[in-house]
C-alpha positions in Angstrom: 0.0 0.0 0.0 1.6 3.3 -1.2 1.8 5.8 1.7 3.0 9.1 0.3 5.3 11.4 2.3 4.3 15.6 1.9 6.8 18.2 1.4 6.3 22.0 1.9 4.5 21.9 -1.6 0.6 22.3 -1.1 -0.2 19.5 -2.6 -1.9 16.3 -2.1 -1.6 13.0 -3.8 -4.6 11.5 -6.1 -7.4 10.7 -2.6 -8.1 7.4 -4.7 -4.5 6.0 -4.1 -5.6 5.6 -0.4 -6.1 1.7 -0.5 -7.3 1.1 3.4 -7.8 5.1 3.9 -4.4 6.3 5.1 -3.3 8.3 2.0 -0.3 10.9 3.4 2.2 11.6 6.2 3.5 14.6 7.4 3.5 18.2 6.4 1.4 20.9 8.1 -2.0 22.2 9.6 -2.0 25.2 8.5 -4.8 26.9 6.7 -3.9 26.7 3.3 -3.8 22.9 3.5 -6.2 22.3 5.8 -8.2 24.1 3.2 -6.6 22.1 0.0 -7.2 18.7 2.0 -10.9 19.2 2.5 -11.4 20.0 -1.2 -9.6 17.0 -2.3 -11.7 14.9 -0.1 -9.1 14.1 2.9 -8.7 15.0 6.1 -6.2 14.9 9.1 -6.7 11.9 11.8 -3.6 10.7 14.4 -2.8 10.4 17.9 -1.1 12.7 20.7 2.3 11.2 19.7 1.8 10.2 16.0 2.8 12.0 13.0 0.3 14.6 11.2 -1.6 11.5 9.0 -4.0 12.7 6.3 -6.9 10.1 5.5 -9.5 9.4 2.5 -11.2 6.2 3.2 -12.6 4.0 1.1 -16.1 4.2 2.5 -17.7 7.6 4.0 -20.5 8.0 5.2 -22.9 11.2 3.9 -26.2 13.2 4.9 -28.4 14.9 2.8 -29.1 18.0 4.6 -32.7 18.3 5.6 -32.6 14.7 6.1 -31.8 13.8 9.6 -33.4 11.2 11.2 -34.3 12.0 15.1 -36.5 10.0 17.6 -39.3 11.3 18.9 -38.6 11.2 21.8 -36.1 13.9 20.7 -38.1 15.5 18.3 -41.0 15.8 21.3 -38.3 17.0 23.4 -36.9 19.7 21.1 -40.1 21.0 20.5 -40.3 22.4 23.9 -37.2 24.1 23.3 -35.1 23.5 26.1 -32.0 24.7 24.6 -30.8 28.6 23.1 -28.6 28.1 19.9 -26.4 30.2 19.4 -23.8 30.4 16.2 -19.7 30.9 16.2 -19.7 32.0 19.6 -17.8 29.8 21.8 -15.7 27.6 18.9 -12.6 27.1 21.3 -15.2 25.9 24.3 -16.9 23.6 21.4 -13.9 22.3 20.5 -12.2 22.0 24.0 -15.7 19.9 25.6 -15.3 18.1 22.2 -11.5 16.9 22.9 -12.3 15.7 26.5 -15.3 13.7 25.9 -14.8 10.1 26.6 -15.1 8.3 23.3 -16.5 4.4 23.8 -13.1 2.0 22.9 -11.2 4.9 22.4 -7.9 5.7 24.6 -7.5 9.2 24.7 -8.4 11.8 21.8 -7.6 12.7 18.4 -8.3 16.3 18.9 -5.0 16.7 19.9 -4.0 20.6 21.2 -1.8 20.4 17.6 -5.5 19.8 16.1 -7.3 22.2 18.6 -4.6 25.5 17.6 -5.0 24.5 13.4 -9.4 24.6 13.8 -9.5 27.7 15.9 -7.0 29.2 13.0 -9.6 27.6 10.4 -12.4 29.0 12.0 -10.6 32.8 12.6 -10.2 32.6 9.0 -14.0 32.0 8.5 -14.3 28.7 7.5 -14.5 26.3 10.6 -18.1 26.6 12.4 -19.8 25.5 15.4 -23.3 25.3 16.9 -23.5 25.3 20.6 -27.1 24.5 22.7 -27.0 26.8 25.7 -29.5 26.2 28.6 -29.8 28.9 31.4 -26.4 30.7 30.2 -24.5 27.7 30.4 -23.0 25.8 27.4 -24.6 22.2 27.8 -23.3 20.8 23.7 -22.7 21.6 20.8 -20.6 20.3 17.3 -18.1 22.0 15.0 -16.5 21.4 11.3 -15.7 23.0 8.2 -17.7 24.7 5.5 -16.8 25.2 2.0 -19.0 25.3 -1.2 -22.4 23.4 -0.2 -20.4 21.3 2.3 -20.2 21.0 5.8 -17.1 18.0 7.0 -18.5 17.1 10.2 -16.0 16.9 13.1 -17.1 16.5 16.4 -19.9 16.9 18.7 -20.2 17.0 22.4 -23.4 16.8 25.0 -23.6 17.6 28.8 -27.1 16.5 29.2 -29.3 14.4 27.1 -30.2 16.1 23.8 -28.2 19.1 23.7 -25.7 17.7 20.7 -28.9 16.7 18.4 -30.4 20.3 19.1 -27.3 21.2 17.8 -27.3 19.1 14.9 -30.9 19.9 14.2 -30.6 23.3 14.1 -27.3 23.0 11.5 -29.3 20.4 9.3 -32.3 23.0 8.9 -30.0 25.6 8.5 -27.5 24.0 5.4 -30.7 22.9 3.9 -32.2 26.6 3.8 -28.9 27.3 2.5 -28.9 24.9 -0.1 -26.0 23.0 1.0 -25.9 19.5 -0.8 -23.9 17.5 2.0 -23.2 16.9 5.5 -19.6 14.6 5.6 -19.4 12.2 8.7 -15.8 11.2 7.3 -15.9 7.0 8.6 -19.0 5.4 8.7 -20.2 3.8 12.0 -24.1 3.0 13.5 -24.5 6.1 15.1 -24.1 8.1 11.8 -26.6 5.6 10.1 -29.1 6.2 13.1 -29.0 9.9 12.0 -29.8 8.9 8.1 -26.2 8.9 7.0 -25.7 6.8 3.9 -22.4 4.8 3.3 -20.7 5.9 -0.5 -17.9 4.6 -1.7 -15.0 6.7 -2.6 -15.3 7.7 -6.1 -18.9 8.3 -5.2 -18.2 10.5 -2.3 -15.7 12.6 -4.7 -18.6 13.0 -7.4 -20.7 14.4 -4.5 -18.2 16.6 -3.2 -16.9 17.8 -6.6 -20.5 19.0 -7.2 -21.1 20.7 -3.8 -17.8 22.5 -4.4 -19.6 23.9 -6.8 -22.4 25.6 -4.6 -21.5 29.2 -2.9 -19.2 29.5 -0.5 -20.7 31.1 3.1 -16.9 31.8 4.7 -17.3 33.8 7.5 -19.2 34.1 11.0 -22.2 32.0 10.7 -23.6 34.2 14.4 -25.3 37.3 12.5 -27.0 35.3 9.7 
C-alpha cells in the first residue's frame, strides 16, 4: 500500500491512491492545506504522539441536509425548546468539551492541542463553524467542522445532558438545507451516523458528490449574525 510522504508543496496525492484510507504523512496544519485537503476529499486523523496522518477512506458516510433522522422522543423534546442556539460564539469551548469527551473504545483523543490550535485558526479565517445548545447561560453541547461550497465536513460533537448535541445538529441540518447545501460529511461510517440517516458511498462516489457541492456558494465567514 503506497503511503506518500508531503513536502512543503501544497499538494496532495490522487485521494483514490488511499487503499485502506491512510493516503499521506506529514507536512502541516496550516490553513492553506487544511483548506486544500478538504477540497480533495481528505482530512487529518492521528494520535497525541503520531505523526500529522491525512486520510481518504474507502467508505464515508454522507447526509443529505434536511434529512436527519431523530426519535421522537427527541423531536418531542426539542419542541419544547429546552435549549438557546447560538452560532460561532464559543468555537474554542466547542472544540475544547469536544477533545475531553470520553469516546467508547477509544484511549485518549484525536483532537489533539496540535489539532485544537490549526481549527481555531480555520475557523478565525471563516471557514470552521460550530453550533452550541446553551440552557440557562451555560453551554450544555454543541458540534463543529468546516464549511466550503455546499459542504459542511463534520468533526465533532459534544453533550452535557441528554439532547443538547442533536439540538445542535438539528438546528445545522435546517439551516444547510435553507442554505442549499448539498452535503453533510461524517468522514468513517459507523451506526451512530446511520441512526442519524447517514448513507455509506464509496470513494469515487463521495468525490462526485463533493466535486459537485464545491460547486455551490461559499458562506466563509461568522455563521452568528446570519
Amino acid at each position: 500500500m503506497p503511503v506518500f510522504r508531503l513536502t512543503d508543496n501544497l499538494v496532495f496525492p490522487d485521494p483514490e491512491l488511499a487503499e485502506d484510507g491512510l493516503l499521506a504523512i506529514g507536512g502541516d496544519l496550516t490553513v492553506p492545506r487544511l483548506l486544500l485537503a478538504y477540497h480533495s476529499g481528505v482530512f487529518p486523523w492521528f494520535g497525541q504522539d503520531d505523526p500529522i496522518l491525512w486520510w481518504s477512506p474507502p467508505e464515508r458516510a454522507m447526509l443529505r441536509p434536511g434529512h436527519l433522522h431523530l426519535s421522537a422522543r427527541t423531536h418531542r423534546r426539542l419542541r419544547q425548546r429546552p435549549f438557546e442556539i447560538r452560532w460561532d460564539s464559543a468555537f474554542e469551548a466547542v472544540i475544547g468539551h469536544c477533545s475531553r469527551v470520553p469516546r467508547p473504545g477509544q484511549d485518549g483523543t484525536w483532537i489533539t492541542p496540535e489539532m485544537r490550535e490549526a481549527y481555531v485558526a480555520l475557523h478565525w479565517a471563516g471557514h470552521a463553524h460550530c453550533v452550541e445548545a446553551w440552557r440557562e447561560g451555560e453551554l450544555r453541547g454543541g458540534l463543529y467542522g468546516v464549511s466550503m461550497g455546499g459542504a459542511f465536513f463534520g468533526e465533532s460533537m459534544f453533550s452535557l445532558e441528554p439532547e443538547a448535541s442533536r439540538a445542535a445538529l438539528a438546528a445545522l441540518d435546517a439551516r444547510l438545507a435553507a442554505w442549499g447545501f448539498t452535503m453533510v460529511d461524517g468522514q468513517l461510517p459507523h451506526e451512530g451516523l446511520v441512526a442519524y440517516g447517514f448513507k455509506t458511498l464509496p470513494r469515487p462516489l463521495f468525490l462526485a458528490e463533493l466535486t459537485e457541492a464545491l460547486r455551490v456558494e461559499d458562506h466563509q465567514g461568522n455563521w452568528a449574525d446570519r
